[in-house]
N, C-alpha and C positions, 0 to 999 in steps of 0.2 A: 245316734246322738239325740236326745231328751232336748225337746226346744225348752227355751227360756221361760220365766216364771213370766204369764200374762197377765193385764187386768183386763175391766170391759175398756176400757178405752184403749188399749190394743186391737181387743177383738175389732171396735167398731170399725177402728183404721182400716185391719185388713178385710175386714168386709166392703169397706168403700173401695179399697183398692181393685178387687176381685171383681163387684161390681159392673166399676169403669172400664178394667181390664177386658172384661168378655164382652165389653159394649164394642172395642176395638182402640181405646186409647190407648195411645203408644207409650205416652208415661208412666200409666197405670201398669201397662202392661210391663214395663222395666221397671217397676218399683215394685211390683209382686216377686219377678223374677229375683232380685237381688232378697228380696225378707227372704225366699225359699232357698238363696245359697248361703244366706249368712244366717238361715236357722233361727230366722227372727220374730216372734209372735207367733211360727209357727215352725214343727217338724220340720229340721232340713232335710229336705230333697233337690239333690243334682237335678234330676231329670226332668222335675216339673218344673224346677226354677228355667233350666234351658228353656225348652218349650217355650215357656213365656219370655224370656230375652229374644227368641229366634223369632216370635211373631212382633216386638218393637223392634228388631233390629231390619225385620223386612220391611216395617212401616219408614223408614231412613232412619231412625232413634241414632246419632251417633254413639254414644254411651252406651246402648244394649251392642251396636256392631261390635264395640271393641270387645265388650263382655262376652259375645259370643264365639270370638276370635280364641280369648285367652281359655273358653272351654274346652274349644277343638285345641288347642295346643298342649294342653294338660290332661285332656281324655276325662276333661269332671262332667258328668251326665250326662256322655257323647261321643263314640269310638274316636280315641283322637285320631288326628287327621291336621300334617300342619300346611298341607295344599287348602283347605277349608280354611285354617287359622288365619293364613295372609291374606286370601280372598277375604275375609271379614276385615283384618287391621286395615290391608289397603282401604274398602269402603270409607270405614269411619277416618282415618288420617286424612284421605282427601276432601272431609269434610273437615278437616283443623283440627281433629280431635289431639292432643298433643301426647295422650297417654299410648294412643292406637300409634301415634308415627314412630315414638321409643319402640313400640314393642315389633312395628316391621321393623325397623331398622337391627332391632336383635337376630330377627330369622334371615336378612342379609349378611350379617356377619355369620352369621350359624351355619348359611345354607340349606335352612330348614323351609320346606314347601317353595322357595324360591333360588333359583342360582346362587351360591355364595359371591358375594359383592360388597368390598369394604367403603368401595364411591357411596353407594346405595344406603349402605348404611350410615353412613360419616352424612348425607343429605337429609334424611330421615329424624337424623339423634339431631342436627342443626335445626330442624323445624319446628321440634317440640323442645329445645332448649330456649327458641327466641320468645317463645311464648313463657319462659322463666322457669318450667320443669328443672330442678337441682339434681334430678338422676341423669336426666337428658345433658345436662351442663355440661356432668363430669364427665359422661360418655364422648361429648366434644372434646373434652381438657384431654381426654387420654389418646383420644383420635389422633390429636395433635403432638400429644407424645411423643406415641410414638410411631407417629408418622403412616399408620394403617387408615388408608383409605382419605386421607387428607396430608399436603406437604408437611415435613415434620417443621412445630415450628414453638423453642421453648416462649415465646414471648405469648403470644394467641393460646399455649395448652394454661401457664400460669392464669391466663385474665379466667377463664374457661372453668379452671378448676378453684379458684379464688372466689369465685360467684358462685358454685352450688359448695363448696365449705360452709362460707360463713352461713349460707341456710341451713347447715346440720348434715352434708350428706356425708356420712362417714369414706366413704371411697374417695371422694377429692381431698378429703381431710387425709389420707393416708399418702395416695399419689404427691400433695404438696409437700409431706414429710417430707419423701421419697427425693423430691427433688431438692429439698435445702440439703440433705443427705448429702446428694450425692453430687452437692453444685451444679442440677442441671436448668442452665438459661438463669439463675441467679450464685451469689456470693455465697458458698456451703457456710452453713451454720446449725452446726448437732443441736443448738438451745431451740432455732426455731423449730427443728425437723421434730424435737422432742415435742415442743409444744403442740404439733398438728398432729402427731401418733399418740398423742395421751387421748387428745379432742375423740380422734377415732377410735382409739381400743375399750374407752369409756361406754362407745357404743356398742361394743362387742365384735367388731372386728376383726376374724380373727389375721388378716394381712400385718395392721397396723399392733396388734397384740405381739405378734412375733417380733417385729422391726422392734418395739421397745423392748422387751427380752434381751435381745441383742446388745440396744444402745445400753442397758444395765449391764449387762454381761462385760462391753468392751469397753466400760467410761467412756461415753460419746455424748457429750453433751450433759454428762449428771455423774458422780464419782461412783463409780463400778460400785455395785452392790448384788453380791451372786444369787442374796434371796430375792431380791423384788426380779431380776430376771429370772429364775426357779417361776416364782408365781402367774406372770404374764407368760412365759411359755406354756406352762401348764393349761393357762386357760385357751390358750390359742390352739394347744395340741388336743384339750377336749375338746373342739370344733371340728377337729379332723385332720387340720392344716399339716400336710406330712414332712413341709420343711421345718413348722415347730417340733415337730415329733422325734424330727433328727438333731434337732439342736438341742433338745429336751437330754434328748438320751445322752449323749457329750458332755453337758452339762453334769448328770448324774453321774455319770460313768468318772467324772473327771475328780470328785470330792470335793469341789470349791464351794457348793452351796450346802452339802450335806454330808455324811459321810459316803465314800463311793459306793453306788448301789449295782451291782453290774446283770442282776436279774432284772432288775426296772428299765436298765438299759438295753435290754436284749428283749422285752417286750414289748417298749418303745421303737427299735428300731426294728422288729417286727414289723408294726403297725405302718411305720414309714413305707417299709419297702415292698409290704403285698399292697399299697399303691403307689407301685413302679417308681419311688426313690434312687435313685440307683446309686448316690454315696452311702444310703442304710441297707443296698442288698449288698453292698463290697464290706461295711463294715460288720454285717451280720454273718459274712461268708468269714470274717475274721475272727470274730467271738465264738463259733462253732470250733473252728481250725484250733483257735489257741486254749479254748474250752473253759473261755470265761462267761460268767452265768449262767452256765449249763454246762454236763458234758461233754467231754471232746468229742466233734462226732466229723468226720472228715468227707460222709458224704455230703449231709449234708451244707458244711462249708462250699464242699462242689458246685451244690445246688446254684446256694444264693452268688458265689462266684458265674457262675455260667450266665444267670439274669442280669447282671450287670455287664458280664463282657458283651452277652449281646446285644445291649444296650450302647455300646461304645465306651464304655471306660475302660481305659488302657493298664490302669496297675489292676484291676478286675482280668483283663486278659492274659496279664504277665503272670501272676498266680495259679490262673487253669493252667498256662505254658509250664510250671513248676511241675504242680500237681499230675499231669501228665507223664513230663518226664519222671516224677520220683516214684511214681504209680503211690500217690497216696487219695484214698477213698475211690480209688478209680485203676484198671488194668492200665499197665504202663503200657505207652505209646509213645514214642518219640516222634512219628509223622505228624501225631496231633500236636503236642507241644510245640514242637517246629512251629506247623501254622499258627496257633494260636499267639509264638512269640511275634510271629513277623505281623500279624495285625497289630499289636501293640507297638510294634517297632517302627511300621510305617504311621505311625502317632505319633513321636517321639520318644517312647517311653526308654529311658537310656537304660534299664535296666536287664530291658526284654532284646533291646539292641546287642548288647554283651550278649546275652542267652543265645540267642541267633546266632551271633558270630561262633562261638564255642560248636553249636552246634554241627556249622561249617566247616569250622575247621576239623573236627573228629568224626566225619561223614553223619551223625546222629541225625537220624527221620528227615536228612535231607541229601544227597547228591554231595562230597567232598569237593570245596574250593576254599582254597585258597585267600582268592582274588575275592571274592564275597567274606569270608569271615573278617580280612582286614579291612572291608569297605566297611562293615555294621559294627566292628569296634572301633574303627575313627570318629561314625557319626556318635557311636556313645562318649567316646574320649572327648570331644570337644565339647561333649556339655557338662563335664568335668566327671565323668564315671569314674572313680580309681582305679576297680579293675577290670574296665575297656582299658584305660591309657595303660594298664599292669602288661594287659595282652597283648594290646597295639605294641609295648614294646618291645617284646617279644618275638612281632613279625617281621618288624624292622631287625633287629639283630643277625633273625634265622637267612631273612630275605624270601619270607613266604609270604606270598602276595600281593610283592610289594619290593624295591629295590633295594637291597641290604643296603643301610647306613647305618652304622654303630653312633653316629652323633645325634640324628634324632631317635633312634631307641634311646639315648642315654637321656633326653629330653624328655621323650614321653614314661620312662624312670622315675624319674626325678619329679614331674609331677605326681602320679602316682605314690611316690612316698609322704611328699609334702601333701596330700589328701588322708593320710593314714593308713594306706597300705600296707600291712607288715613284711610280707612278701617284695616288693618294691624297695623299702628301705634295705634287704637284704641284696637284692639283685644291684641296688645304686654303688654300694660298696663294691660289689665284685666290678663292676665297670669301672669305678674309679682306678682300682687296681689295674688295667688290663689296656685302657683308652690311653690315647697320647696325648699330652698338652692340649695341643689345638683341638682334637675332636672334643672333649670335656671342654673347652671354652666354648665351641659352637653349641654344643648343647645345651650348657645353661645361659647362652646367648639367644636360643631358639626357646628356651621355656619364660627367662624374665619377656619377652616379645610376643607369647602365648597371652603370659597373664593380664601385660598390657593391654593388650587389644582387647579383654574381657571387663575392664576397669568402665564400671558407667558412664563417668565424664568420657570415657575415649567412645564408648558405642554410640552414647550422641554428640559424637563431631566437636568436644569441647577445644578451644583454644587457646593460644597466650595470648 
């Protein structure tokens, strides 16, 4: 880097500087150091600039301490080193420095050069807040948040984050959004939540750029407009931010803002998911499989499927479960699918539930029962699977698994049909035919009593 254009009275500064410096003054000597990191009148050099901050910073200079800190932590003209870094912030902090107590209290929370400790840093970000630091503020507001390292507490994070906004700090301005958002510790209100994520995305924010994307996207607060959220995504997904990236892509992919683009969205959700997105590695394991914006390609569908199940998403694990058993982009395996449905299944996932159970029931990549295929199609039937309750009705009938009753098979029928089952519509008829009065009244005695008990007013306790 080429230093700045000088004149003599540059020069003569840093010649006074220098001077003083080798004389042993410790201001001179951290104001040499700084022109030489910020390349100022003269050639920037990291290592000469250290140097000279490392000898004001041993004269006590708190300002060179902290500068010599933030070298060692960043490795600028100094093998980094963040046991060095804290050993310098702490110095200067315990001299009141307010910028040195932020920046321990960051390698607190980090665990970097010292024990991670959210006490420690939530004490640290409180010292150099009281002194009116607006970064220090919000790191209080958010402390208090959410409840890391300090009681959670919405009244104390608002006053917190209220005080380093209106100084301009785009992070409290976005957090305040966040909280009219989403009512928390005040009354939700989309206009005001708007008003503090415009304040931040203006700064370039890319947290607060997304959330307005959003509020445009979902008329929250301002009447849905698909391009102004197209553009604040955009800019928030050029920062990197890979939940813009993901929203971006949905966005595109959807035609609302433009015509559907499904290559942009398959590059987009790319970008999401090689950093570990895991709704854009299940959606990318989708657009492979169904070979939109690309070729069909079903290994690699597999791929981006496998990264997300191991990740923990459950329709990401129900799909490898498919993929397995159908042997598609992959040698068929039913023991694998097996496993992979029952991860999902002990999720909830009612689909992988069903899967399971079928499996059980036709001995497939697991040990034949019965008594297990009807357990894991009940739990899918009761979160209204059609064809778990298709099959559960069926166990009932046979009495596999399970105590033959023709009246609740003819119940878990009957719902089943009423979900759109076509097969179930078919089977309900044959039972009507074949059931006696009374069992067909018990059954759709036992399905209207199903439904009710799933009716919201009934799941919260409502009354007359």
């Amino acid at each position: 880097m080429g230093r700045r254009h000088t004149t003599p009275d540059h020069q003569q500064i840093l010649a006074w500087f220098r001077k003083a410096a080798e004389r042993g003054d410790a201001y001179a000597q951290f104001n040499l150091g700084l022109l030489y990191r910020k390349g100022e009148f003269v050639e920037r050099d990291d290592r000469t600039a250290f140097d000279w901050m490392l000898r004001a910073a041993r004269k006590g200079l708190a300002y060179a301490q902290n500068h010599v800190g933030s070298m060692y932590c960043s490795g600028q003209g100094v093998a980094q080193c963040d046991v060095e870094a804290a050993r310098w912030f702490r110095r200067a902090a315990e001299q009141g420095d307010p910028s040195a107590q932020q920046n321990l209290g960051q390698l607190y929370r980090q665990g970097r050069g010292v024990p991670a400790c959210a006490e420690q840093a939530f004490c640290w970000f409180y010292r150099a807040a009281e002194q009116g630091v607006p970064s220090a503020q919000a790191l209080v507001g958010e402390c208090y948040l959410s409840g890391t390292g300090a009681p959670h507490n919405h009244a104390l994070a608002m006053a917190w984050l209220r005080k380093a906004a209106v100084q301009g700090d785009a992070s409290a301005q976005m957090n305040l959004g966040r909280m009219y958002a989403e009512g928390q510790g005040v009354d939700r209100s989309d206009i005001m939540a708007l008003g503090w994520l415009r304040q931040a995305a203006a700064q370039d924010h890319p947290v607060a750029q997304r959330l307005l994307g959003r509020a445009y996207a979902e008329g929250r607060g301002v009447r849905a407009d698909p391009l102004r959220a197209l553009g604040w995504l955009e800019r928030a997904a050029g920062q990197g931010d890979c939940e813009a990236q993901f929203d971006l892509a949905l966005l595109v992919s959807s035609g609302r803002a433009a015509p559907a683009d499904d290559a942009r969205a398959l590059a987009l959700f790319t970008r999401a998911a090689e950093a570990g997105h895991v709704s854009a590695q299940y959606n990318l394991g989708s657009m492979y499989g169904n070979g939109r914006g690309t070729g069909r390609d079903m290994q690699r569908a597999l791929a981006w499927y496998r990264r997300a199940a191991e990740q923990g998403a459950p329709n990401a694990q129900f799909n490898l479960g498919v993929m397995y058993a159908t042997g598609q982009g992959v040698d068929k395996d039913e023991a694998c699918a097996a496993r992979w449905y029952r991860i999902a299944a002990d999720q909830g996932d009612a689909s992988a539930q069903n899967n399971l159970g079928v499996m059980y029931a036709n001995g497939q990549g697991v040990h034949r029962s019965d008594i297990l295929a009807a357990f894991w199609y009940a739990r899918a039937a009761e979160q209204g699977h059609a064809l778990a309750q298709y099959n559960l009705a069926g166990m009932y009938h046979a009495g596999r698994g399970v105590r033959r009753d023709p009246a609740v098979a003819y119940m878990w029928m009957l719902l089943a049909a009423q979900a759109g089952d076509a097969g179930a519509a078919a089977g309900r008829e044959l039972a009507e035919q074949r059931l006696d009065p009374g069992q067909l009244a018990r059954g759709r005695d036992l399905a209207e009593r199903w439904q009710v008990l799933r009716t919201p007013a009934t799941r919260a306790g409502a009354s007359l």
